[in-house]
C-alpha positions in Angstrom: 6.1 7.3 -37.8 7.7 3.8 -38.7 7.9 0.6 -36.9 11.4 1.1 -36.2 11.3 4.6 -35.0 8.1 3.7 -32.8 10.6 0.4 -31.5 13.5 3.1 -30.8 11.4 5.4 -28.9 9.9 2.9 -26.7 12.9 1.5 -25.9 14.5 4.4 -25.0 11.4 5.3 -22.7 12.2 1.7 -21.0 15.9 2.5 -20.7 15.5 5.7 -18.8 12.2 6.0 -16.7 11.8 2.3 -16.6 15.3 2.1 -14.7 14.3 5.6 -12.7 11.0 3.6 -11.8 12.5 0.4 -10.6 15.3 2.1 -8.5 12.3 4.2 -6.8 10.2 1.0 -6.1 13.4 -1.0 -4.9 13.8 2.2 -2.4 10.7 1.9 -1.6 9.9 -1.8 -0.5 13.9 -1.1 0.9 12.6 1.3 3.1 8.7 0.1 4.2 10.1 -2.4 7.0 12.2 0.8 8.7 8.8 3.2 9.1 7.9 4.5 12.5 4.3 2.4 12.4 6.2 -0.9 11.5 8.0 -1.9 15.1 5.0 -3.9 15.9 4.4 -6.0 13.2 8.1 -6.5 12.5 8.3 -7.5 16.5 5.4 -9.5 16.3 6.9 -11.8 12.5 10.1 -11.4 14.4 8.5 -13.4 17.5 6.1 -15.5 15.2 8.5 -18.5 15.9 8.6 -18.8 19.6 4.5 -18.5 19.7 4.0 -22.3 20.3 7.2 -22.6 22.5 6.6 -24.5 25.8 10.4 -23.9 26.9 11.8 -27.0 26.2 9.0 -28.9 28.9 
């Protein structure tokens, strides 16, 4: 096997399951924040920024 035909095969192997793999992780960090276990830590980062509030006093 040459070089070039070793170059040509790796990249197609990058074209076609790299692109299948990054579409599957981008749906997948997409989708983490939406889970059934996640309403309390998203409520919790969500309120993070009122923690030291005093109400305006």
């Amino acid at each position: 096997m040459s070089p070039h035909s070793t170059y040509e095969t790796l990249r197609q192997f990058a074209d076609s399951w790299g692109l299948l793999t990054m579409v599957v992780v981008f749906a997948a960090f997409a989708a983490w924040p939406f889970r059934p276990g996640a309403r309390e830590a998203n409520e919790a980062a969500a309120n993070m920024i009122f923690k030291d509030d005093d109400h305006g006093e």
